[in-house]
C-alpha positions as CSV (number, residue, x, y, z in Angstrom):
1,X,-2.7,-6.8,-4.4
2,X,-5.0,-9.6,-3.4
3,X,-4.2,-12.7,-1.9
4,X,-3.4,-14.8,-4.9
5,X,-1.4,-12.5,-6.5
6,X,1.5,-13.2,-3.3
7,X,3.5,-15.3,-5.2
8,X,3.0,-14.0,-8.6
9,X,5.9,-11.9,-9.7
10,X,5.3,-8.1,-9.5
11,X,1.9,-6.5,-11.1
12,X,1.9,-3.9,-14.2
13,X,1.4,-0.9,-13.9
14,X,-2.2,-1.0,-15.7
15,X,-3.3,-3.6,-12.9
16,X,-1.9,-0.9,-10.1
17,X,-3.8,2.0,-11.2
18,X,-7.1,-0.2,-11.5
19,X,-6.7,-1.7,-8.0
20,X,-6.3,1.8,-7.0
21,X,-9.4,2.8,-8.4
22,X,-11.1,0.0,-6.8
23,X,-9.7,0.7,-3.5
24,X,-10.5,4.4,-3.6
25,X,-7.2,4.9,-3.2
26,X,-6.3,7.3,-6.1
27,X,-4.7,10.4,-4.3
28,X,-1.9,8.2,-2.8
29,X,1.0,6.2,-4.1
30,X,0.0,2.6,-4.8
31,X,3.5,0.1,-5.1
32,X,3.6,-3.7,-5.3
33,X,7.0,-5.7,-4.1
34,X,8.5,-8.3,-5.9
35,X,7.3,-10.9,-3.4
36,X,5.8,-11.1,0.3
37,X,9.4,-11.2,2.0
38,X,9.7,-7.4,1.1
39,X,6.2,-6.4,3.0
40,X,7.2,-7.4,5.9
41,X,8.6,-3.8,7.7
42,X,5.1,-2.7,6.6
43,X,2.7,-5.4,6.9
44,X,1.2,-5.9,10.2
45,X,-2.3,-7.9,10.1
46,X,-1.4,-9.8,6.5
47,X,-4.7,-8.4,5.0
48,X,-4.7,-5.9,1.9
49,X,-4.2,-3.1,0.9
50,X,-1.7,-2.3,3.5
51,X,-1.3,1.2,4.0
52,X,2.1,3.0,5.5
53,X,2.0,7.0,5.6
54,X,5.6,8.3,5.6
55,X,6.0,12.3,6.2
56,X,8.6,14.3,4.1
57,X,11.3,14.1,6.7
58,X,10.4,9.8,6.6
59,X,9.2,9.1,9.9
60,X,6.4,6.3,9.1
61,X,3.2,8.4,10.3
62,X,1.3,5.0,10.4
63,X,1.9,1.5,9.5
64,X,-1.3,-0.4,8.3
65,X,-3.8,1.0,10.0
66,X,-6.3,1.1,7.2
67,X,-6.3,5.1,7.2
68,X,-7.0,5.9,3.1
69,X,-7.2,9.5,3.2
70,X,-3.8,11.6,3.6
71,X,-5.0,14.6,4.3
72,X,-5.5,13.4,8.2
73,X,-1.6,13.9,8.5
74,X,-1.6,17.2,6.8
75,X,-0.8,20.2,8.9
């Protein structure tokens, strides 16, 4: 979510799927926390979006790195 929105309480899910759509960002899971203090094992430059790819097994594939398109982890 943008910047102002930090300490605003969690966005709907109408306001998700837009900034989704905004952010070209529509073949991946887009969540929003209930406030900053839960970012913060996957915020690394404060900016947004903030984009953590986790594989099937879990391991984080890559922590805000501004990589939008999944299929680069695909085998």
């Amino acid at each position: 979510m943008s910047g102002n929105d930090l300490s605003s309480s969690p966005a709907g899910q109408d306001a998700l799927q837009q900034w989704a759509s905004d952010a070209g960002m529509e073949s991946i899971p887009v969540l929003d926390a209930h406030n900053f203090s839960s970012w913060g094992a996957f915020e690394i430059d404060f900016g947004t979006p903030s984009i953590t790819h986790i594989a099937p097994d879990m391991t984080i594939l890559s922590i805000d790195e501004d990589i939008r398109d999944p299929s680069l982890f695909l085998e």
